[in-house]
C-alpha positions in Angstrom: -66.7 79.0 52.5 -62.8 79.5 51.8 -62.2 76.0 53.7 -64.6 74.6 50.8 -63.2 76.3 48.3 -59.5 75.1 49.2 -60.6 71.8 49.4 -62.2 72.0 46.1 -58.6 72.9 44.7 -56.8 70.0 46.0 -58.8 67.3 44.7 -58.3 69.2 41.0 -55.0 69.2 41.8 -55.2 65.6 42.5 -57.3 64.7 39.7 -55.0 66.7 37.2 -52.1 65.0 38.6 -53.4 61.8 38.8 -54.6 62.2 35.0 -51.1 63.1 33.7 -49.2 60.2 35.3 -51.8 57.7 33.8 -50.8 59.6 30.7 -47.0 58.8 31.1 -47.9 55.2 32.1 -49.9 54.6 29.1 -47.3 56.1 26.9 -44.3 54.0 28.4 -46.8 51.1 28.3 -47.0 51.9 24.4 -43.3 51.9 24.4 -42.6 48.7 26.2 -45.1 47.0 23.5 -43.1 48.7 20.7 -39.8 47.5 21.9 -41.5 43.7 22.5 -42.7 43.9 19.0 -39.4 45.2 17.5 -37.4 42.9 19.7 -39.8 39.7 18.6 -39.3 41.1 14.8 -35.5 41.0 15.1 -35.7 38.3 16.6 -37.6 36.4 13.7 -35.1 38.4 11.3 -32.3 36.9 13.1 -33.1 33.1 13.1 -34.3 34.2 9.0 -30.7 35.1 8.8 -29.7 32.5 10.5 -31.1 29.5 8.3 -30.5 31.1 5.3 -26.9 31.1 6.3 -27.2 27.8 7.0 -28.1 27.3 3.6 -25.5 28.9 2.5 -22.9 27.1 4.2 -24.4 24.2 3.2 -23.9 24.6 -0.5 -20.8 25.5 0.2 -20.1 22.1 1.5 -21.8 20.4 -1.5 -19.8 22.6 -4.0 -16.3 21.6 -2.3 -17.5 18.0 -2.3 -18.4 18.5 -5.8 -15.2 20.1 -6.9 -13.0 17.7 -4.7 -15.0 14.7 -6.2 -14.0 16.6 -9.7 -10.9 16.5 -8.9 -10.4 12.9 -8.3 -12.8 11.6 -11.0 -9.5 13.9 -12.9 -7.1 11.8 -11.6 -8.7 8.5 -12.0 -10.1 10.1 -15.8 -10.4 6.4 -17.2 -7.7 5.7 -20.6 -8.1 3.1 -23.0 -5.7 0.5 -23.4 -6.5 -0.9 -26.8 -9.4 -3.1 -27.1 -8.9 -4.6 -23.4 -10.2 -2.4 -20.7 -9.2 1.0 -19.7 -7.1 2.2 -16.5 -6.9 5.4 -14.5 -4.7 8.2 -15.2 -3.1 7.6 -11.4 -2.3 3.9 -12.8 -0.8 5.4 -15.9 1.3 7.8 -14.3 2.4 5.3 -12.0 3.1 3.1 -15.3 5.6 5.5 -16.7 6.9 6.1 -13.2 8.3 2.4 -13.8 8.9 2.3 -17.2 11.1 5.0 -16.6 13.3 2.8 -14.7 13.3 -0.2 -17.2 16.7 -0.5 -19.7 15.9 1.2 -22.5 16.6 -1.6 -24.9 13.8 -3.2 -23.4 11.6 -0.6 -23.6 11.9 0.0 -27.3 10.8 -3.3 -27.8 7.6 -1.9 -26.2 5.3 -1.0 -29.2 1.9 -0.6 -27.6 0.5 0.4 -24.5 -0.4 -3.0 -23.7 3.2 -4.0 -24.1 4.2 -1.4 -21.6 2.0 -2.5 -19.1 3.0 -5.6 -19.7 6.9 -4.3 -18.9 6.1 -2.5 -16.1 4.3 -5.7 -14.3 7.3 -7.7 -14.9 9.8 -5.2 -14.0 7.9 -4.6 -10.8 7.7 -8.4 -10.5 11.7 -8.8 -11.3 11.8 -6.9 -8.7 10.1 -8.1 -5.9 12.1 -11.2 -6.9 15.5 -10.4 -6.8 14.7 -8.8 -3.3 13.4 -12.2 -2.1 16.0 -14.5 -3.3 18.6 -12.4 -3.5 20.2 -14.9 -0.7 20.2 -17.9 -3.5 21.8 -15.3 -6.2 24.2 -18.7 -7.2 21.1 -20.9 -8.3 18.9 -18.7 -9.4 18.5 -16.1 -12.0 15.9 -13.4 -12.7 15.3 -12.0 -16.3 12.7 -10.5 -18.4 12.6 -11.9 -21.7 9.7 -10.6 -24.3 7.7 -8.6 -21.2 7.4 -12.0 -18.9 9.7 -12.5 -16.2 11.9 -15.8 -16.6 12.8 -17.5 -13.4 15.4 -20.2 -14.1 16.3 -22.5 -10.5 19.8 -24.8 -10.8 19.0 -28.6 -11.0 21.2 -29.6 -8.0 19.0 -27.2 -6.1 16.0 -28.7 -6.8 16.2 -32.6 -7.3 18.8 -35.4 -7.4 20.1 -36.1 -10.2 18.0 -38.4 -12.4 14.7 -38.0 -9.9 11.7 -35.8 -10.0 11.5 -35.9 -5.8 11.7 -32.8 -5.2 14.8 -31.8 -2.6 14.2 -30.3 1.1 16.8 -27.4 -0.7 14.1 -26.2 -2.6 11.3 -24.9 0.3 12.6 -21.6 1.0 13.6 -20.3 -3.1 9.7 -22.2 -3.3 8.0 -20.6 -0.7 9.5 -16.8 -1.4 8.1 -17.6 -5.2 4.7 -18.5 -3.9 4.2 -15.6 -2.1 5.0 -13.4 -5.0 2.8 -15.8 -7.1 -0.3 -15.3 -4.6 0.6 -11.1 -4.2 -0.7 -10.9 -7.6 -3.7 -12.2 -8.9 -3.2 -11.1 -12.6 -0.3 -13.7 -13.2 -0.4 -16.9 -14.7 2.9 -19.1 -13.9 4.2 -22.4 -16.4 6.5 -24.1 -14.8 9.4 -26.0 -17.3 11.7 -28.8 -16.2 14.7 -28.9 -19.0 17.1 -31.7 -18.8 20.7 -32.4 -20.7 21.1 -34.8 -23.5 21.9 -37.8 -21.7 19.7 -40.4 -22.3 17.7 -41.9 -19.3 15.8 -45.4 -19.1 14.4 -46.7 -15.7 11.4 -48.1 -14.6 10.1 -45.0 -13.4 10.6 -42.9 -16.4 10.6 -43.2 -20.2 13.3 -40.8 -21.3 13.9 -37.2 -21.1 10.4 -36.1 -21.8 9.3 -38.0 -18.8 11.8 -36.3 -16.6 11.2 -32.9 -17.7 7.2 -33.4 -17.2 7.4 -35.5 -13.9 9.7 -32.9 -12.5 7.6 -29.6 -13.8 4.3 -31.3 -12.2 6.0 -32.0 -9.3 7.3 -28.5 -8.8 3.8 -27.6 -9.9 2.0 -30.1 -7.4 4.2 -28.6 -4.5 3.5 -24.8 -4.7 -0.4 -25.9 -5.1 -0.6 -28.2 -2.4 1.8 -26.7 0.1 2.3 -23.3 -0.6 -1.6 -23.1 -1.2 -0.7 -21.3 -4.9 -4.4 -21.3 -7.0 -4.2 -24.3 -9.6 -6.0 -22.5 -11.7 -2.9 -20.2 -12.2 -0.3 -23.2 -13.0 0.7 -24.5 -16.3 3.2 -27.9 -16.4 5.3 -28.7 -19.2 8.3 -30.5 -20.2 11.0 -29.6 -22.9 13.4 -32.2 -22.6 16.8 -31.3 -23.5 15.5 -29.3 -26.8 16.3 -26.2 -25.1 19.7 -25.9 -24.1 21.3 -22.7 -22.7 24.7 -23.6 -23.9 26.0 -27.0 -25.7 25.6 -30.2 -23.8 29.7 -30.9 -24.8 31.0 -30.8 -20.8 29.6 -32.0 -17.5 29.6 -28.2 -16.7 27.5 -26.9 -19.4 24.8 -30.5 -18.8 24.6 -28.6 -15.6 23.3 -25.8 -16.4 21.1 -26.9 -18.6 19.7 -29.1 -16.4 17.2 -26.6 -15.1 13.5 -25.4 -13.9 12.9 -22.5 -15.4 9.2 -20.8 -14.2 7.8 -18.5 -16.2 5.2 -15.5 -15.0 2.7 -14.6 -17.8 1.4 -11.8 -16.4 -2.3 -11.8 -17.9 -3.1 -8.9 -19.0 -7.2 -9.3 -19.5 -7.3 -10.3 -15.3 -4.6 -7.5 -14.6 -6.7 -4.4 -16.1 -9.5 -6.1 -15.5 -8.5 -5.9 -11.4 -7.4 -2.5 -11.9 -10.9 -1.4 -13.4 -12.8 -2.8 -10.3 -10.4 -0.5 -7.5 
């Protein structure tokens, strides 16, 4: 009877332990779910976070790009220039950059806006010329005169004397020109042959109109055909010997006014016309 009743106690012993370690497993079990469950909700919370920091970052970026875009549309803030066309503020200040250089005597001349353009192109143009031919200094001269720049190029460098052929001498002062001519697509060039006073008669030419046009459209026929300068850009004209630098009284002084003297016209409808469409 006691071995029964010993027995008895073990297996409630074994019951009663078995019973609280199901207990504990159950409640760690309970645990483990509740730390998957608040580990899956952080996660979720996390990549939330996450994309609306994207977000954030990304309207960031678009406000940046917005306030950088600002910024330039400032600096290219478009100004009227009478009833033309209108160029950016950057051109302006770039205008004034210039005219700041230009002789003052010339720049009171300057009335409008449109004639300050106009004085800044050629003194930028002046320029760009006197660094190119700055090696024929002796036969030719540079000037602005009234906002266009005046190009004047010695007979003797150009033709013989009584022809319109023009001379081998004149390629390189020719083909420097032409390059400055094609850099710019807002000019328009006129070309004038001038001669002296002397009278001339052959069977090739009529008088001194005839040599001054022959010789301009030969010039003119040169820097289209062989220095590839648009046409459309050239103007030929003659003007005789009615436009003397100095008095035709001395072989010296017929010399120098025997001349071509190319005039840039910068146009000013092409030239803010181009600077609209950058």
């Amino acid at each position: 009877m006691k071995k029964v009743i010993t027995v008895f106690s073990l297996s409630a012993a074994l019951v009663a332990t078995s019973c609280v370690s199901k207990k504990k497993f159950l409640a760690v079990e309970a645990d483990l779910q509740n730390t998957k469950s608040s580990l899956q909700k952080t996660t979720v919370a996390k990549e939330e976070l996450e994309a609306k920091f994207a977000k954030i970052e990304a309207r960031v970026a678009d406000y940046n790009t917005k306030i950088n875009s600002l910024k330039a549309s400032n600096d290219e803030q478009m100004v009227m220039v009478e009833d033309l066309a209108v160029i950016s503020s950057n051109t302006k200040k770039k205008m004034n950059e210039t005219l700041a250089k230009v002789d003052a005597t010339k720049l009171a001349g300057a009335k409008t806006l449109k004639d300050s353009m106009n004085l800044a192109v050629s003194h930028n143009l002046k320029n760009s010329l006197d660094d190119k031919l700055k090696g024929d200094s002796e036969d030719v001269s540079v000037d602005i005169d009234n906002t266009v720049v005046m190009i004047s190029i010695a007979d003797d460098m150009l033709f013989k004397s009584g022809s319109y052929r023009v001379s081998n001498k004149a390629n390189e002062v020719l083909e420097k020109l032409a390059k400055v001519i094609n850099s710019e697509p807002s000019l328009e060039v006129m070309i004038e042959g001038h001669t002296d006073s002397r009278t001339i008669s052959t069977p090739a030419l009529e008088d001194n109109w005839d040599l001054s046009v022959k010789r301009a459209t030969s010039i003119t026929r040169l820097l289209q055909k062989k220095y590839d300068v648009d046409p459309s850009k050239l103007i030929a004209s003659g003007r005789s010997s009615y436009k003397p630098l100095v008095e035709n009284d001395t072989e010296e002084n017929m010399a120098i006014n025997r001349r071509t003297r190319i005039v840039l016209l910068p146009n000013l409808d092409k030239f803010f016309s181009m600077l609209s469409a950058n």
